[in-house]
N, C-alpha and C positions, 0 to 999 in steps of 0.2 A: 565346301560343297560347290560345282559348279552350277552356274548360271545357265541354264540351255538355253533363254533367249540369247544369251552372248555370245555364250561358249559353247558348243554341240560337243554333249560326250564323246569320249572316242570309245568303241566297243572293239575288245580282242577275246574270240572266240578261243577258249583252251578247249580244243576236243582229243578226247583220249579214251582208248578202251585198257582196264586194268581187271586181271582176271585173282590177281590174289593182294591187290591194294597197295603196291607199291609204287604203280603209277601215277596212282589218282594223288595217291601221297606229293609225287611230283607237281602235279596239276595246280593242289591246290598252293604250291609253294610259288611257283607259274604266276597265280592270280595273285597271291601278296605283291610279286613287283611289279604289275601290271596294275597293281590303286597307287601304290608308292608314287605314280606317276599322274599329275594332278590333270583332272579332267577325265581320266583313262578308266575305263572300268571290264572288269575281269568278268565274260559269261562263260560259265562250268556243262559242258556239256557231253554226252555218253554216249556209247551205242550196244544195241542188242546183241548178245551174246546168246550164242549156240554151242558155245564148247562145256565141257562137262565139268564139275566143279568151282565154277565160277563163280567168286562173292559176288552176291545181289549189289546193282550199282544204286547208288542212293544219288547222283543226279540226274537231271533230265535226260531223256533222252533229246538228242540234236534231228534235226530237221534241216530241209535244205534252205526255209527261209533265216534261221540262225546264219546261215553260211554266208545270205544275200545279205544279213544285216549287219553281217561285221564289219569292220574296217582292219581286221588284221584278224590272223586266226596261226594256232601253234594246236597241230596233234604229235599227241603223244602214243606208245605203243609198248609193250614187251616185248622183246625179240625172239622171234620164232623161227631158227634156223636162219637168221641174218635179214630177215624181212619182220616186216609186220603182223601181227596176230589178225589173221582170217577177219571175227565181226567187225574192225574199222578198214579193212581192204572192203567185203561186202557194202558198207555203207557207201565209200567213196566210190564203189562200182555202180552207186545207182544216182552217181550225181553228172550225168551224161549232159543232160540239157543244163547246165550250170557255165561246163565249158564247151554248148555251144552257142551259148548267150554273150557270154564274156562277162559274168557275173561278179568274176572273182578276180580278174585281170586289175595288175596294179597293186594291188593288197601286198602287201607284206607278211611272210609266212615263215614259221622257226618249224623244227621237230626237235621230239626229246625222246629217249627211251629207256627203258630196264633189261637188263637181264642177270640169269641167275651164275653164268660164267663170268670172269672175267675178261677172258676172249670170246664172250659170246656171240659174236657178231653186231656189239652195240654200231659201232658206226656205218656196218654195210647198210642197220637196218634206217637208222637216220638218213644214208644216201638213196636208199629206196623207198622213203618215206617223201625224199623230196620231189620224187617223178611227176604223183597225180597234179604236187604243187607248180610245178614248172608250166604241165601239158594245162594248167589253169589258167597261166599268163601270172602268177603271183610272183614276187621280190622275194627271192629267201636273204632271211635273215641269219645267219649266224652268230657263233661267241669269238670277238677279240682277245688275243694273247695282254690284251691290257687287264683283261681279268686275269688275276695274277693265281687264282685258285687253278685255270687249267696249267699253272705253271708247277703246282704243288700237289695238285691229286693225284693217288698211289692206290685211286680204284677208278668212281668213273668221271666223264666228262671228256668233250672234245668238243674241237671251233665249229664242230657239224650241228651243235646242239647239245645240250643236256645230256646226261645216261645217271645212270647207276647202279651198283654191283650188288645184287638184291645177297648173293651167297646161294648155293643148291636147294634149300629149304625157303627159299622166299622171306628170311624173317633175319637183315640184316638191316639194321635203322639206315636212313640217307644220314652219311656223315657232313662234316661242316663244310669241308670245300664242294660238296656235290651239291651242301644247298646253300653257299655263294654263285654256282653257276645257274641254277633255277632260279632264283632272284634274280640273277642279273639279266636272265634271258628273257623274262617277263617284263623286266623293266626297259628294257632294251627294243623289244618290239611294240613296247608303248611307247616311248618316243620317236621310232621311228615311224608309227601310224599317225598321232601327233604331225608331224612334219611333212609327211606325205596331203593330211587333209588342212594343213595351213592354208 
């Protein structure tokens, strides 16, 4: 357990919207390497959903003081025609005065995604997931070919971030090298927060 007189937690924001669970699935896998990492502690957050059929999300919804108190933050998303699924575009659309504070500048920032193709547009939407992070002033973070899983997976995963090949119906498990690279991504952006707030 850390010491906060000594040690100050590091907090990494995993914000993700998942409309059929296979995100969140990610997220929380996200958070395991994000404690693996001493000091470091994984906050699980969501946002409100407008589209139709959507499992009810069972964590918080995120706030923009979450955002202020991170020390690193990783969203995730489904890919929706090679971008982002609309409720976490909406949210980031209402975080204007964040970057023009400079709230979020400096932080270290991953994305991760799903989708149900396997050419689904996972990586445009990872690269368009990393815009609002850029125009923040935030560090992205990506995965090294030292992870040897992006060397062997034969569904998802890339150095843009995490993915995974949910299958057309939504109900395909995250297999072993998809969650070596969600571990590693989590864990990887916790010490690179780590090192940033040394």
């Amino acid at each position: 357990m850390t010491d906060s007189l000594t040690s100050p937690v590091v907090r990494v924001l995993i914000l993700y919207y998942s409309k059929r669970g296979n995100t969140q699935k990610m997220a929380r896998l996200m958070a395991r390497g994000v404690e693996s990492v001493e000091g470091c502690e994984a906050v699980l957050r969501t946002v409100e959903s407008d589209l139709p059929d959507a499992v009810s999300p069972n964590d918080v919804i995120v706030s923009e003081q979450d955002m202020i108190d991170c020390d690193a933050m990783l969203i995730g998303s489904p890919s929706y025609f090679g971008n982002m699924a609309s409720p976490l575009k909406k949210f980031i659309d209402t975080t204007g005065s964040l970057w023009f504070s400079g709230a979020m500048e400096g932080k270290p920032a991953g994305v991760f995604a799903t989708a149900s193709s396997l050419h689904g547009g996972q990586e445009t939407t990872l690269i368009n997931m990393m815009i609002p992070l850029l125009h923040f002033g935030m560090v992205i973070v990506g995965l090294p070919y030292s992870e040897k899983s992006l060397l062997y997976t034969q569904s998802g995963g890339s150095p843009y971030g995490a993915t995974h090949w949910a299958e057309i119906e939504s109900n395909r498990s995250i297999d072993h090298n998809e969650k070596q690279l969600c571990l590693a991504q989590g864990k990887r952006i916790a010490r690179m927060a780590k090192k940033l707030n040394a």
